[in-house]
C-alpha positions as CSV (number, residue, x, y, z in Angstrom):
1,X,5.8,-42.4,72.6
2,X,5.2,-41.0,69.2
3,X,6.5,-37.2,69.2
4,X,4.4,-35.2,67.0
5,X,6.3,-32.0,65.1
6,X,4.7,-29.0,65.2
7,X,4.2,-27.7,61.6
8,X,4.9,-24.4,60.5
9,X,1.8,-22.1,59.5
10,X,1.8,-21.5,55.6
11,X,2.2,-18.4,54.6
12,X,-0.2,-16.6,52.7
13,X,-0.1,-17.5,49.0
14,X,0.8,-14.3,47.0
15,X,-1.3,-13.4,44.4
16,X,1.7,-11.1,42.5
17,X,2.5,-12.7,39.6
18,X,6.7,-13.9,39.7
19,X,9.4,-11.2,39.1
20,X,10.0,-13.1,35.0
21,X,6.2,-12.8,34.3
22,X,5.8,-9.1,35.2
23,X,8.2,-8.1,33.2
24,X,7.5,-9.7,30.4
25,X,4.1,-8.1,30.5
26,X,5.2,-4.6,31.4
27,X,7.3,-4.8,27.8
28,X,4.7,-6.0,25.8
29,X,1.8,-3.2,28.0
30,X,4.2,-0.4,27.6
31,X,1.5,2.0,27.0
32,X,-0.3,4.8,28.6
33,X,-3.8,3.7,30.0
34,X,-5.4,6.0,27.6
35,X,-3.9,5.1,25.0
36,X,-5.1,1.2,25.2
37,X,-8.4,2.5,25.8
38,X,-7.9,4.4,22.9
39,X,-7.2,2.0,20.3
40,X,-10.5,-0.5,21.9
41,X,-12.5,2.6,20.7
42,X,-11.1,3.0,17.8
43,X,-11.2,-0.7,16.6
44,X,-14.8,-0.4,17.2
45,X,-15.4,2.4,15.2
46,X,-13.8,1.3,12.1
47,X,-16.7,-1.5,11.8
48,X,-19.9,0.9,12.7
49,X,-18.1,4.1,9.9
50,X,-22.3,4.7,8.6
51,X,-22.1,5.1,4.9
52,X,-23.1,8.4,4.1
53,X,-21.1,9.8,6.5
54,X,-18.1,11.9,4.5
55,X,-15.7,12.1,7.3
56,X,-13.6,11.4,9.5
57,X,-11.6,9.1,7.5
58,X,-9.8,6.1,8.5
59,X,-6.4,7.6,9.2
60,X,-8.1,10.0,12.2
61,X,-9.7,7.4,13.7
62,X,-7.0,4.6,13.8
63,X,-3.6,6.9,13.6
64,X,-1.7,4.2,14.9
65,X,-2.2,1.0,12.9
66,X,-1.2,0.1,9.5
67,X,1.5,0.0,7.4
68,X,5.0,-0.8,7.7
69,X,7.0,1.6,9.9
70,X,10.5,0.8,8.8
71,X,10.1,1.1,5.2
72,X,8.2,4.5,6.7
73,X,11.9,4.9,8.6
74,X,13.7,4.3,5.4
75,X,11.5,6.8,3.0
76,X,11.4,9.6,5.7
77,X,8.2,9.9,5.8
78,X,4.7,9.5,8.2
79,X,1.2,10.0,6.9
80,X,0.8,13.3,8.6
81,X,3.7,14.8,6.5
82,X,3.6,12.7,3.4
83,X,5.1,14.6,-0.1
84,X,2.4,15.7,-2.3
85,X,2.7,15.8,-6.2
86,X,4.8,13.0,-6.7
87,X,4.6,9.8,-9.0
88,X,6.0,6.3,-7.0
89,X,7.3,3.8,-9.2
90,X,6.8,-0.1,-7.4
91,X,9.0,-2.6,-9.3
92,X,9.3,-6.3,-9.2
93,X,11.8,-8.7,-10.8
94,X,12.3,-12.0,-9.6
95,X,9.7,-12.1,-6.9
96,X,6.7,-10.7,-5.7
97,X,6.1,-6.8,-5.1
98,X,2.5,-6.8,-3.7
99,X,3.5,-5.9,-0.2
100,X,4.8,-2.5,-1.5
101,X,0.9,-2.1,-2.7
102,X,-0.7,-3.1,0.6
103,X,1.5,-0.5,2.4
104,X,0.5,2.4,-0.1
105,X,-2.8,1.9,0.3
106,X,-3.0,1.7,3.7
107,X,-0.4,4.8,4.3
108,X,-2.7,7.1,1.9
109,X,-5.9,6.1,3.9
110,X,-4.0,7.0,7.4
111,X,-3.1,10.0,5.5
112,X,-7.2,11.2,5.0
113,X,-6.5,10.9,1.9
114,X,-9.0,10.0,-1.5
115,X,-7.6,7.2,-2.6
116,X,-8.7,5.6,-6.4
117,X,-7.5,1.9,-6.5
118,X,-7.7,0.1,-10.1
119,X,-6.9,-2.9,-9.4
120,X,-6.1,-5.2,-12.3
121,X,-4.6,-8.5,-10.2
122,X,-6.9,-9.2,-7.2
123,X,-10.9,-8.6,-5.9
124,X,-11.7,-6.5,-3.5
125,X,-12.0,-9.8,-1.1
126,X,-8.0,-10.5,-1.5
127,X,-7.0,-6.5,-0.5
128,X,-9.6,-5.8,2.3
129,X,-8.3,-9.6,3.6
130,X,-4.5,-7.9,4.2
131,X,-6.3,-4.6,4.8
132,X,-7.4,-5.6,8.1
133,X,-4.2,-7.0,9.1
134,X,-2.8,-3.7,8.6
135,X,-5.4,-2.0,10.7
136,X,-7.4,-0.8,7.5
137,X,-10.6,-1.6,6.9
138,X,-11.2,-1.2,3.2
139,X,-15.0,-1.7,2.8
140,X,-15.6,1.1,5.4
141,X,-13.7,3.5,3.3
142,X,-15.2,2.4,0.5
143,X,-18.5,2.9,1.8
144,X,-17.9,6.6,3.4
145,X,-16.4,7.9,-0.2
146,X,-12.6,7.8,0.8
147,X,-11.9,4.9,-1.3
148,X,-13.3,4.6,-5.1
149,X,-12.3,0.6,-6.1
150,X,-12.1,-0.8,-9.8
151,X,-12.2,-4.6,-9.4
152,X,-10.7,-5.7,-13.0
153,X,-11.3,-9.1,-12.5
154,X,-14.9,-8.5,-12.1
155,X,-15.2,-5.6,-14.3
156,X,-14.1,-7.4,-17.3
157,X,-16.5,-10.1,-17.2
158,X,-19.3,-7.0,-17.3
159,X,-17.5,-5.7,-20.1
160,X,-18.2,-9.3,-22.1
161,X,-21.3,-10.1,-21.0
162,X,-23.4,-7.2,-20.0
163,X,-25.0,-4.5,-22.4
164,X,-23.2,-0.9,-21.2
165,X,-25.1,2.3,-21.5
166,X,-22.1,4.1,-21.0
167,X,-18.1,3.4,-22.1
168,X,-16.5,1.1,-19.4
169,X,-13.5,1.7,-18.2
170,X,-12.1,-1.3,-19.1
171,X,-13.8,-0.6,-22.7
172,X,-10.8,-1.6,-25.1
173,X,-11.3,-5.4,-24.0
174,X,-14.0,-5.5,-26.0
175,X,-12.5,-3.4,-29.4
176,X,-10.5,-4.5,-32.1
177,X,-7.7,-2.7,-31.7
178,X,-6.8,-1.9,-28.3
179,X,-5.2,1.1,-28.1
180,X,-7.9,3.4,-26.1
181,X,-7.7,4.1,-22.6
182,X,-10.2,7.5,-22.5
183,X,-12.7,5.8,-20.7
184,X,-10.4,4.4,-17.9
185,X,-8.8,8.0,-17.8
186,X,-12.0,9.2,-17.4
187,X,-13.1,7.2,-14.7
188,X,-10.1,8.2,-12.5
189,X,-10.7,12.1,-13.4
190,X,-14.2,11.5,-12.3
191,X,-13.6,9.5,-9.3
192,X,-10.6,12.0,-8.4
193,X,-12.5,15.3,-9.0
194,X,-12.4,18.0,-5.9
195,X,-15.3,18.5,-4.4
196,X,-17.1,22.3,-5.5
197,X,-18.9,22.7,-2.4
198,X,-16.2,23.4,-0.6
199,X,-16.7,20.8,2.2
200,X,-14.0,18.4,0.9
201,X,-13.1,15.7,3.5
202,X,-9.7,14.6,2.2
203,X,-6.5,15.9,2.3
204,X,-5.2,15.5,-1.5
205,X,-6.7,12.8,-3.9
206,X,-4.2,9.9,-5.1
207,X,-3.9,7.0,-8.1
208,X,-3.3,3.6,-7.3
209,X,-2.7,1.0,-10.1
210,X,-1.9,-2.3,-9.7
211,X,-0.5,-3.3,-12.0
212,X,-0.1,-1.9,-15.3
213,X,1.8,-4.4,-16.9
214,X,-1.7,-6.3,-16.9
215,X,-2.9,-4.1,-19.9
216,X,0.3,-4.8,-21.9
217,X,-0.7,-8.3,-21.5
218,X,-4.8,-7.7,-22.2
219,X,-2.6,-6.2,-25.8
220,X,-2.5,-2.3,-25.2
221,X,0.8,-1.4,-26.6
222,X,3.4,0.6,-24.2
223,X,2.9,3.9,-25.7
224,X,-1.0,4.1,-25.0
225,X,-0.3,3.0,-21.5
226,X,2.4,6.1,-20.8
227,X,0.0,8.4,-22.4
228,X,-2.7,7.2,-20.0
229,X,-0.1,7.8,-17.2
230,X,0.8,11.5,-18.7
231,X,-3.4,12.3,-18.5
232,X,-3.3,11.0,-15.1
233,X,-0.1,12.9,-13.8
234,X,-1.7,16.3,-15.1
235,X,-5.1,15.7,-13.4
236,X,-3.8,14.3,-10.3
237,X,-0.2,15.2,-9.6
238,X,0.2,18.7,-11.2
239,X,-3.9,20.0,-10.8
240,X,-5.1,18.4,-7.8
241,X,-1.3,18.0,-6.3
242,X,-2.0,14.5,-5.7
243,X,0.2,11.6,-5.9
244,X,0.2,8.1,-8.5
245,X,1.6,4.9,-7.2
246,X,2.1,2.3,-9.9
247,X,3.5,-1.1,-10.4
248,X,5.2,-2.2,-13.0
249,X,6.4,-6.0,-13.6
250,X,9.9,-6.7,-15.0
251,X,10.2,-9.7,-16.3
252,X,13.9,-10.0,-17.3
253,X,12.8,-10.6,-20.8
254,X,14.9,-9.1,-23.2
255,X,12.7,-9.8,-26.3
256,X,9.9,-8.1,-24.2
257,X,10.7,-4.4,-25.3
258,X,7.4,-3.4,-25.2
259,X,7.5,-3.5,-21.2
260,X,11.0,-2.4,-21.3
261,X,9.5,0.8,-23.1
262,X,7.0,1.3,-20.2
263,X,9.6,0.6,-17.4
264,X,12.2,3.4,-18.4
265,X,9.6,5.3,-19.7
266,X,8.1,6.0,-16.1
267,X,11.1,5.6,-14.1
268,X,12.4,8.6,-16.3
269,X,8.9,10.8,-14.8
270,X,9.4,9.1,-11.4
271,X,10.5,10.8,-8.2
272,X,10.7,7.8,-6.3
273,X,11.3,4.1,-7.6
274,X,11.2,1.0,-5.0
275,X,12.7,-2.0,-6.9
276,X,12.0,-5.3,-5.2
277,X,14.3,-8.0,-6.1
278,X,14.9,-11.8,-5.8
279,X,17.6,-12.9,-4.3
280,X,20.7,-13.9,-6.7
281,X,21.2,-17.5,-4.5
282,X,17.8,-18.4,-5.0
283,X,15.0,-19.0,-1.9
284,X,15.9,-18.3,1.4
285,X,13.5,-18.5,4.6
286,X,15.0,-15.7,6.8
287,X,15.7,-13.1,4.0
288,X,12.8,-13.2,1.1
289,X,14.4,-10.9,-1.3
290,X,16.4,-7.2,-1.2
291,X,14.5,-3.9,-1.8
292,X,16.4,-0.6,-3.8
293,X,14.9,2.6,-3.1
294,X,16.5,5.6,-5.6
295,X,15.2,9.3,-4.5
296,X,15.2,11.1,-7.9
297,X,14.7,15.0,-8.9
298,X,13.8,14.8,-12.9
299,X,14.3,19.0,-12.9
300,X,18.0,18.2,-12.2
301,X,21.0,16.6,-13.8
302,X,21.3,13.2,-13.5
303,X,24.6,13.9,-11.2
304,X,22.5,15.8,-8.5
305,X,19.4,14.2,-8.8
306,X,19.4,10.6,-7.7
307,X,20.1,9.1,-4.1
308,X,19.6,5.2,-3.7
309,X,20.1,2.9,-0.6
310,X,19.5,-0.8,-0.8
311,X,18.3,-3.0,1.8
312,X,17.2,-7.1,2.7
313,X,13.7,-7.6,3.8
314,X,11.5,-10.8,5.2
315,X,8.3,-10.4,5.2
316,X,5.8,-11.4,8.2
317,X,2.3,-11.9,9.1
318,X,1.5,-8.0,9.8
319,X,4.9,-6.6,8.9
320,X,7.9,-6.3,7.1
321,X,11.5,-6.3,8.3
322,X,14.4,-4.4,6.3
323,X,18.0,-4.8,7.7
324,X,21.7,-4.1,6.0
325,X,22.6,-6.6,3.5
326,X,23.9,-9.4,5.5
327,X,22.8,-8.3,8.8
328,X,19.8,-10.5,8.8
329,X,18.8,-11.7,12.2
330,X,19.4,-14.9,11.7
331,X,22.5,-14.6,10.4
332,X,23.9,-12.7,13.5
């Protein structure tokens, strides 16, 4: 006779997830309740900012997005507390600086700050693209007056081809002899100018060019490009007590003096100068290239004045990593 075994009951299946999985997701939910809820709301506001609206600016509704923190590490620095008064040189040799661009321009919008972009490389499309990976949204600020955007690429096809009733900014495309920047200077002092009725939403205004080795090659000569950048340091930087962020290309050239006279020119007027640089060995897919950051102080001598650190970087899809020279990650 057949002996039949008694089986056990099953015990209730536990909903918990395992010990591996919770932990995981405690480390990547390491936040406070309401501040997750926090950053939903503010995600949604960023796409509903109405238009005519003058404030708040981006940087008060989404404090914590944007930018690259460690290069924020490495400069000393946070939007809330940001320097004011000073001109930032960007330089690139050997590879390609743009990143250093995306974070200014999203640090100065966190920062509440009126921001004028001429931008002589990209559209509008290109910048708001990497905008909104660093938690900007560039055609909201545009549209509530925090952002004032000169799209050289399009603007110089308006300059050719359309009848102006008043000077262009990018006006000396179309003269003889290039050599006049007064109505690109005047379009920054006009997009920069403080507000008189005393209701000004932003904190300071600031300049950001991008990049102003373009107009050596459109065939402005080096000196009318540093007196364009004098006019612009006395309206913005010692008036308003704004701040200019350029880029400038190097291209190892020697016979190029003429952008050898703009590079030294401005890094002479520069209190801060980020250098990017290819790497010496050539391409590498953990470390992109090496970044030189020199603090200078043009009041004092040239023995007390400058500080300068050096660091490796690879850049990712929202971010950028810096690290000692040879202490890459992947190396370790």
């Amino acid at each position: 006779r057949k002996r039949t075994l008694a089986r056990a009951p099953a015990a209730p299946r536990s909903r918990r997830p395992p010990d591996w999985l919770r932990r995981r997701q405690e480390a990547v939910l390491r936040v406070r309740p309401s501040a997750a809820r926090a950053r939903v709301v503010c995600s949604s506001l960023v796409s509903i900012v109405p238009a005519a609206a003058p404030t708040p600016g981006l940087g008060q509704l989404c404090p914590e997005l944007g930018m690259f923190p460690e290069l924020n590490n490495l400069l000393n620095t946070t939007p809330d507390r940001a320097e004011q008064g000073k001109l930032t040189l960007l330089c690139d040799a050997k590879t390609d600086g743009s990143f250093l661009v995306h974070h200014f321009l999203s640090f100065y919008l966190k920062a509440n700050c009126k921001v004028c972009f001429v931008a002589l490389v990209q559209s509008f499309s290109h910048y708001n693209i990497v905008g909104r990976k660093l938690g900007v949204s560039l055609t909201a600020a545009r549209e509530c007056g925090q952002l004032v955007f000169l799209e050289g690429l399009k603007s110089s096809v308006d300059v050719f081809f359309r009848s102006q009733a008043e000077p262009h900014p990018l006006q000396f495309l179309r003269e003889a002899d290039a050599g006049n920047l007064q109505p690109l200077y005047e379009f920054v002092q006009e997009a920069l100018k403080p507000v008189e009725d005393g209701q000004a939403a932003w904190r300071y205004p600031v300049l950001l060019v991008d990049d102003l080795s373009v107009l050596l090659s459109l065939g402005l000569g080096a000196v009318a490009v540093l007196d364009f950048m004098h006019y612009c340091r006395v309206a913005v930087c010692w008036e308003q007590k704004g701040n200019i962020v350029a880029l400038v290309h190097d291209s190892g050239d020697a016979e190029d003096e003429e952008n050898d006279i703009l590079l030294n020119g401005l890094s002479h007027q520069s209190h801060l100068i980020l250098r990017a640089e290819g790497l010496a060995t050539g391409f590498c897919r953990d470390v992109h290239g090496q970044l030189r950051i020199l603090w200078r102080t043009p009041s004092q001598p040239a023995a007390q004045r400058d500080r300068s650190l050096t660091y490796q970087y690879k850049i990712q899809d929202k971010s950028v990593s810096f690290f000692a020279k040879g202490m890459s990650p992947a190396v370790l």
